[in-house]
C-alpha positions as CSV (number, residue, x, y, z in Angstrom):
1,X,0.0,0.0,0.0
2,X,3.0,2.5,-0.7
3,X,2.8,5.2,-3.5
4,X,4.4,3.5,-6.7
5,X,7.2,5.4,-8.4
6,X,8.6,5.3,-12.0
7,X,11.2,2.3,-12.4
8,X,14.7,3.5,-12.8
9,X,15.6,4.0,-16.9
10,X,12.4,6.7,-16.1
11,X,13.7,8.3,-13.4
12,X,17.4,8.5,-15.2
13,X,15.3,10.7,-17.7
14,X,15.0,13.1,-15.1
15,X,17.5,16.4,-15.8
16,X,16.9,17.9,-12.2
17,X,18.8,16.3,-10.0
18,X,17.6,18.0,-7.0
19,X,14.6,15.8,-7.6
20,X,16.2,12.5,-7.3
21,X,17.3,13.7,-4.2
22,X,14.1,14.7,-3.4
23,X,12.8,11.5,-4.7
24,X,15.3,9.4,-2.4
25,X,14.4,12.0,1.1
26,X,10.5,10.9,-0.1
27,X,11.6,6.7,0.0
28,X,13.7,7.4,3.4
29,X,10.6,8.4,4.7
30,X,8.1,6.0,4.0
31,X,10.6,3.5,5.1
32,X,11.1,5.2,8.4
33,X,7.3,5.1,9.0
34,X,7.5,1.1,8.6
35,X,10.6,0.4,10.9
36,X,13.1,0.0,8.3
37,X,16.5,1.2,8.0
38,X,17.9,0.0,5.1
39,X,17.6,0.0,1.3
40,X,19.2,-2.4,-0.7
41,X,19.1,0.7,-3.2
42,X,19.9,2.1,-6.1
43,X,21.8,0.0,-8.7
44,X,24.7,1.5,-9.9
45,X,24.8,-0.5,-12.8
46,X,25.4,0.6,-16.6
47,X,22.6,-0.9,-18.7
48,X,24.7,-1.2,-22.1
49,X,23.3,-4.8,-23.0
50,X,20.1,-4.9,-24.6
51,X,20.0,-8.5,-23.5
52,X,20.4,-8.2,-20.0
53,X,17.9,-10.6,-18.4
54,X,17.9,-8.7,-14.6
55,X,19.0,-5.4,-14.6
56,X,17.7,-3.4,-17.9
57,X,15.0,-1.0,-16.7
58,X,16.6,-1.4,-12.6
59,X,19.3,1.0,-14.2
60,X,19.3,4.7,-14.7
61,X,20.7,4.5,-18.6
62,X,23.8,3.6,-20.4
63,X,25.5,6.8,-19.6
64,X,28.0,6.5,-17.0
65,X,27.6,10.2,-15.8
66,X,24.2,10.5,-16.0
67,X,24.1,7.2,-13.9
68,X,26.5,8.0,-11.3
69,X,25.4,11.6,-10.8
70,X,21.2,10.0,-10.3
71,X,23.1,7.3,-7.7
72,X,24.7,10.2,-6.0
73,X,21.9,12.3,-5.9
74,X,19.3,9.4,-4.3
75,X,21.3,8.1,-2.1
76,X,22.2,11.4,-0.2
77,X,18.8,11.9,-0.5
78,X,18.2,8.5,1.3
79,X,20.9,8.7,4.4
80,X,19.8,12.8,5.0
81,X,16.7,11.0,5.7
82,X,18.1,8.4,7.8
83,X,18.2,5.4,5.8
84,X,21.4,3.6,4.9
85,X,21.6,3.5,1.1
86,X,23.5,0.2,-1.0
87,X,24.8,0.8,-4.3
88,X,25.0,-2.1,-5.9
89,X,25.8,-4.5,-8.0
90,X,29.8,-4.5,-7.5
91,X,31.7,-4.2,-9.7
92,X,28.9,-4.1,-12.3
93,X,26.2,-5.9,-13.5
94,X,25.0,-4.2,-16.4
95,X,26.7,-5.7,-19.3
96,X,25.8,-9.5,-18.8
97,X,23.1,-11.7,-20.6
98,X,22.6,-14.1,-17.9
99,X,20.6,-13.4,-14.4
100,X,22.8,-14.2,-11.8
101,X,19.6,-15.5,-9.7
102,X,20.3,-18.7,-12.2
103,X,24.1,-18.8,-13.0
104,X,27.3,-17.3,-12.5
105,X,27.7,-14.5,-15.1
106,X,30.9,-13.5,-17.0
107,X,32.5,-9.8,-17.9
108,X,35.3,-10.6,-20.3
109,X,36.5,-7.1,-19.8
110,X,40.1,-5.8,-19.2
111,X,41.1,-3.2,-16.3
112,X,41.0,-0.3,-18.5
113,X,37.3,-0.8,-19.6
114,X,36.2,-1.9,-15.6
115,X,37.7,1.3,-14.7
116,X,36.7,3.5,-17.4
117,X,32.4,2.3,-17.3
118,X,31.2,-0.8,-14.6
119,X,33.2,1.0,-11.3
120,X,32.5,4.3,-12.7
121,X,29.2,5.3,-10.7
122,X,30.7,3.3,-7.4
123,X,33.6,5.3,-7.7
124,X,32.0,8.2,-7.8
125,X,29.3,7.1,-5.2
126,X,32.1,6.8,-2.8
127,X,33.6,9.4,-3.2
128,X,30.3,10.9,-2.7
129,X,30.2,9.5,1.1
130,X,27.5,6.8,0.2
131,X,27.6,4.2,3.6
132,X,26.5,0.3,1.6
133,X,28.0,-1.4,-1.4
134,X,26.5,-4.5,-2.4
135,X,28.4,-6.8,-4.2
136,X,27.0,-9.0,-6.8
137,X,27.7,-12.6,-7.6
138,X,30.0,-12.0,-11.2
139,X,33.2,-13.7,-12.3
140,X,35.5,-11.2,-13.6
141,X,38.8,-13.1,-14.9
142,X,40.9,-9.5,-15.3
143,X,40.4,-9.5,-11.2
144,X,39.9,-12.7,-10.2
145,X,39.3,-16.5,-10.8
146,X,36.2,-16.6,-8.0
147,X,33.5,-15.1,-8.0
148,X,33.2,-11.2,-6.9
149,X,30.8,-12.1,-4.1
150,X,33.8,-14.2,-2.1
151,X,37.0,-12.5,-3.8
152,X,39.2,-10.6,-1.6
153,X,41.2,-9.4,-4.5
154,X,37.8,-7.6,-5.4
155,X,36.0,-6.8,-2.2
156,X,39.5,-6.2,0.1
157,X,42.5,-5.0,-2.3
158,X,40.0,-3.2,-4.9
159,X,36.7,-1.9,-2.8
160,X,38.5,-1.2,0.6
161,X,42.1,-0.5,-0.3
162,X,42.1,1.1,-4.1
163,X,38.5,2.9,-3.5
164,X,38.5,3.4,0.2
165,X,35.2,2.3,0.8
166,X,35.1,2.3,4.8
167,X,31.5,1.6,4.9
168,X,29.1,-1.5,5.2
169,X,30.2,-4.0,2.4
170,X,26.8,-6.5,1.5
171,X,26.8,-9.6,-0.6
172,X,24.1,-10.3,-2.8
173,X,21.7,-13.4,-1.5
174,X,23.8,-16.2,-1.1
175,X,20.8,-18.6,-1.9
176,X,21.3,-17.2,-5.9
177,X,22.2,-20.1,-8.1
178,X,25.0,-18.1,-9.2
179,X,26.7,-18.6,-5.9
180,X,24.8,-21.0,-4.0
181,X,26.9,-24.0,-4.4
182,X,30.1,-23.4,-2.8
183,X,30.8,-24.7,0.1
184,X,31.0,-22.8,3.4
185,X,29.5,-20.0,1.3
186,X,29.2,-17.4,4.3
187,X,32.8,-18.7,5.7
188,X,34.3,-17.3,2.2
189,X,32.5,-14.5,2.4
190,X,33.8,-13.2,5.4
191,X,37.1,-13.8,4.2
192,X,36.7,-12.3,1.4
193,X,36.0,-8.8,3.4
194,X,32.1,-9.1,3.5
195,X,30.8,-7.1,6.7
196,X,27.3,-8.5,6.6
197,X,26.4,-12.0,4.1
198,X,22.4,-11.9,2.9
199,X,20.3,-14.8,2.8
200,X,22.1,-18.1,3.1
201,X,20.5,-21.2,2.5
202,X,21.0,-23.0,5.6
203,X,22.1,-20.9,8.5
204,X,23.0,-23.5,10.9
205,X,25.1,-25.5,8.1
206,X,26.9,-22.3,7.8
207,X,27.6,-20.7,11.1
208,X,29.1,-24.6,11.5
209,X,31.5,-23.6,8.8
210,X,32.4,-20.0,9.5
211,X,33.1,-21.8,13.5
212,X,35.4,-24.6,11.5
213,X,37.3,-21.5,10.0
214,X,37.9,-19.5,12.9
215,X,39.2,-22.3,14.8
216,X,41.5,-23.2,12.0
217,X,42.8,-19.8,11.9
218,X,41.3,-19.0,8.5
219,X,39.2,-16.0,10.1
220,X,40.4,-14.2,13.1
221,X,38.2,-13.1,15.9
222,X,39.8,-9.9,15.6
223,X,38.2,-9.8,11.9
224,X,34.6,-10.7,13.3
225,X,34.9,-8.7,16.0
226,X,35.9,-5.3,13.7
227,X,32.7,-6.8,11.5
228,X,30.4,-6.7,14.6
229,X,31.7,-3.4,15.5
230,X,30.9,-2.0,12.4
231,X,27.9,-2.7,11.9
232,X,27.0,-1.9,15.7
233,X,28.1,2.2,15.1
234,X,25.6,1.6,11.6
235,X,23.0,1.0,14.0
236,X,23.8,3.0,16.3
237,X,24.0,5.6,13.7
238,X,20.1,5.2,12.9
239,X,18.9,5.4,16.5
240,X,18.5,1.3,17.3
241,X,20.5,2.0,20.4
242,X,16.7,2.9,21.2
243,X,14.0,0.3,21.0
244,X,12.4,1.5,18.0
245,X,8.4,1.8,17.5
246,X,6.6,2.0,14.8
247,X,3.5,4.8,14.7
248,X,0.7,2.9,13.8
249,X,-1.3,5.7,13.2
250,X,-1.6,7.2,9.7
251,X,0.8,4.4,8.3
């Protein structure tokens, strides 16, 4: 029962940005008024493929400015209003044919063109002070020979150290068929620099492996502890230090 807004290739038609940021204060809102402090929101990336099964109209355009500067604009207007925002899907989902709900898709690109379009609007996006990346489940051979989601070349040397990304780090669901059949999914996601792991098929199954890898020495508790700090100050940043209630009135 929320207002419905234009999908994304119409609001990237938009000139003003003032009214993306407008448009992203407007979201924070309504999701304030329902408890939630978190939007897995917007994609940052590129549509260039016309045959892109997922992301098409879930992106702002094919222009890499015009992109990055619509990210930038919603997701400040989404944090002034008190809401974490998540670019995603790192380092770029936009030129792929295959949905990575179903398999593990491929960008055959080199450094040069990574830098120059798909990290683009993250870049900028960081810059710009944004406080979630999501990463998405891609192989990219130029950077790595696993998959993005559990990398560390990817999420630690290249998101943290090269872009200085300091805030909350997200992987996609880790029940996607691109990902899903790894072992000890959540285990390697964690090593891989992941501060919080989304959806994993069987939790038990999995906090048995990310145990097996701390006591093997694989993840320190140093490295959980600094994960559980983090996202303590994010929520202590929205007010959950306070027992939050939701105004039924109105909603």
């Amino acid at each position: 029962g929320t207002p419905s807004f234009p999908r994304n290739r119409v609001l990237g038609c938009i000139q003003n940005d003032t009214l993306m940021y407008e448009y992203g204060k407007e979201v924070a809102r309504q999701l304030k008024e329902i408890g939630v402090h978190i939007n897995f929101s917007p994609v940052a990336d590129i549509d260039n493929n016309p045959d892109n099964p997922v992301i098409n109209t879930r992106s702002f355009g094919s222009d890499r400015e015009m992109v990055a500067r619509k990210v930038c604009a919603y997701s400040k207007g989404l944090e002034d209003g008190g809401v974490l925002a998540v670019s995603k899907h790192f380092p770029g989902h936009g030129d792929t044919n295959v949905d990575s709900h179903k398999s593990l898709p491929v960008l055959k690109f080199g450094r040069e063109r990574l830098d120059s379009l798909e990290l683009y609007p993250f870049r900028k996006s960081i810059e710009a002070g944004i406080g979630g990346v999501m990463v998405g489940h891609l192989l990219v051979p130029t950077l790595d020979d696993k998959a993005s989601s559990i990398s560390r070349k990817i999420i630690t040397d290249l998101l943290k150290k090269e872009m200085k990304f300091s805030g909350l780090v997200f992987t996609d669901a880790l029940e996607m068929k691109g990902i899903s059949n790894n072992p000890d999914i959540c285990a390697q996601a964690l090593m891989a620099g992941n501060d919080m792991l989304l959806a994993p098929r069987n939790l038990k199954r999995e906090l048995d492996g990310v145990m097996r890898a701390v006591k093997s020495g694989a993840i320190t508790e140093e490295e959980i502890t600094e994960k559980c700090r983090k996202v303590l100050t994010y929520k202590y940043a929205f007010g959950l230090n306070r027992r939050p209630s939701v105004n039924q009135e109105g909603v």
